[in-house]
N, C-alpha and C positions, 0 to 999 in steps of 0.2 A: 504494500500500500504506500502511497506517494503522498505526504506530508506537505502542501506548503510552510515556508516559515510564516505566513502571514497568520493562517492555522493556530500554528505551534503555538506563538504571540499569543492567540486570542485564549488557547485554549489554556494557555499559564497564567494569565491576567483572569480568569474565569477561577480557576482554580486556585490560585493562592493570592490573586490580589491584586496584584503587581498592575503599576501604571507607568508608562513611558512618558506621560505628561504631567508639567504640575499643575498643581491643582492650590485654590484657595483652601486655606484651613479655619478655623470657628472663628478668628476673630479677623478673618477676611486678609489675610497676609499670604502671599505666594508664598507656596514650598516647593522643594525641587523634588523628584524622582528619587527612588533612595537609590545609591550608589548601585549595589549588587543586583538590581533587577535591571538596571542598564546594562551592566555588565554578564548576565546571565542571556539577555537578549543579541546582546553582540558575541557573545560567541556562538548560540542558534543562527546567528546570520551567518556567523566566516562556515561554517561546516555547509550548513545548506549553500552558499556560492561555491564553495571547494569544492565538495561531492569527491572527494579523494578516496572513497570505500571501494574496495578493488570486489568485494563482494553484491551483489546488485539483486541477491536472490532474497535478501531480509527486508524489513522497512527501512526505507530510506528517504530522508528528506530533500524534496525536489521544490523548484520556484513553480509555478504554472505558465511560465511563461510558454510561447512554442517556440524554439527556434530553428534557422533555415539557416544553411550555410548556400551563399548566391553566388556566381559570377555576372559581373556587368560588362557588356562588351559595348564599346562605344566607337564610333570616330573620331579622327586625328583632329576634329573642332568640337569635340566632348558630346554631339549629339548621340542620340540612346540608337545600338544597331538593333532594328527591327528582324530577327530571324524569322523566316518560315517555318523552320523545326529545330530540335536539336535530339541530343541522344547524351547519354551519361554512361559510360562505360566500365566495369570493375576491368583494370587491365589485366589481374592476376588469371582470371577465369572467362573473363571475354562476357561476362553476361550482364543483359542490359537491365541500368538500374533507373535508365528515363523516369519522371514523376508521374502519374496520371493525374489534370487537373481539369478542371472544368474548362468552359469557353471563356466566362469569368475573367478567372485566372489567369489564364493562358494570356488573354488579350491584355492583362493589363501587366505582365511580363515582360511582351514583346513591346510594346508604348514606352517601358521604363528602360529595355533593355537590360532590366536584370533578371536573371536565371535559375532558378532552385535546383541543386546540386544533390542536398540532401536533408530533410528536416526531422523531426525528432519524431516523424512517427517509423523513423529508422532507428530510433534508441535502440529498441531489444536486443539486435540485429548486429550492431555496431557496440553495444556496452565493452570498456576497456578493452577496445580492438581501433586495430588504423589499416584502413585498405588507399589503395589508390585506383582513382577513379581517371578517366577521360572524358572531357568535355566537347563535343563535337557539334558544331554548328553550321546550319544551311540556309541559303537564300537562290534563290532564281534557281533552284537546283542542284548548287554547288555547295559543295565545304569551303566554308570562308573562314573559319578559327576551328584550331584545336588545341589543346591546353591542358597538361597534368593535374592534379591536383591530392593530397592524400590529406582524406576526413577520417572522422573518429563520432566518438563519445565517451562520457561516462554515464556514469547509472542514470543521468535524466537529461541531458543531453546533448545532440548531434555540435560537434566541434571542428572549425579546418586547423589544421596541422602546417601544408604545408602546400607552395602554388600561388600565384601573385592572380588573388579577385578579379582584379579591375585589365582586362582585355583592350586594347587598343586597336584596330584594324583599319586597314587601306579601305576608303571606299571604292 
């Protein structure tokens, strides 16, 4: 089961008290936060941003965020390259790891010129692993970029490693 910290927070402040804000006291005088409930909440925060558990099978504390690792491919006057397709390829095993998205999506990928690679409903898949993928892109029919890149995650998720994002091409 996947914890947020914001959770965590609420569900410690519910159970023992605890406030991150001050608060007036009976004779209308600000008080501060008592020390150790700041400090028991900031170390919930550094673990849930780290996510360092090389184990991912137990509960583990994840943000809710989603995250996508993108390539942007643009032109040499920084406008957004509009591809017709692309493809994401595991180099190691050849097998396509393309995203399926809606028409949505899709169009407002191609307007932005940027690309999803891989996003975190790749966690399980990728937890404490690093593959390398191939990014392959097509217009008018042609391959116009290709680009390495090796992603990962850990327990909650999808992370780049390694592969320079931001694609530049000849029009």
């Amino acid at each position: 089961m996947k914890i947020s910290f914001l959770h965590y927070a609420l569900i410690l402040s519910l159970t023992f008290g605890f406030s991150s804000c001050s608060q007036k006291n009976s004779t209308g005088e600000q008080t501060e936060p008592a020390k150790d409930t700041v400090a028991v909440l900031d170390t919930v925060a550094t673990q849930d941003t780290v996510a360092t558990t090389k184990d991912c099978s137990g509960d583990v504390m994840c943000t809710e965020i989603f995250s996508t690792v993108s390539a942007t491919v643009k032109n040499k006057d920084n406008s957004p390259v509009q591809l017709d397709s692309y493809k994401i390829i595991q180099t190691a095993t050849g097998t396509e790891r393309t995203l399926t998205l809606d028409a949505a999506m899709a169009e407002m990928q191609r307007k932005s010129g940027t690309y999803a690679i891989v996003t975190d409903a790749n966690v399980k898949e990728l937890a404490n692993k690093e593959i390398e993928v191939e990014f392959i892109g097509y217009k008018a029919g042609k391959e116009i970029v290709k680009r390495k890149f090796t992603v990962g995650a850990d327990c909650c998720h999808v992370k780049h490693i390694a592969g320079e994002l931001e694609i530049v091409v000849e029009k």
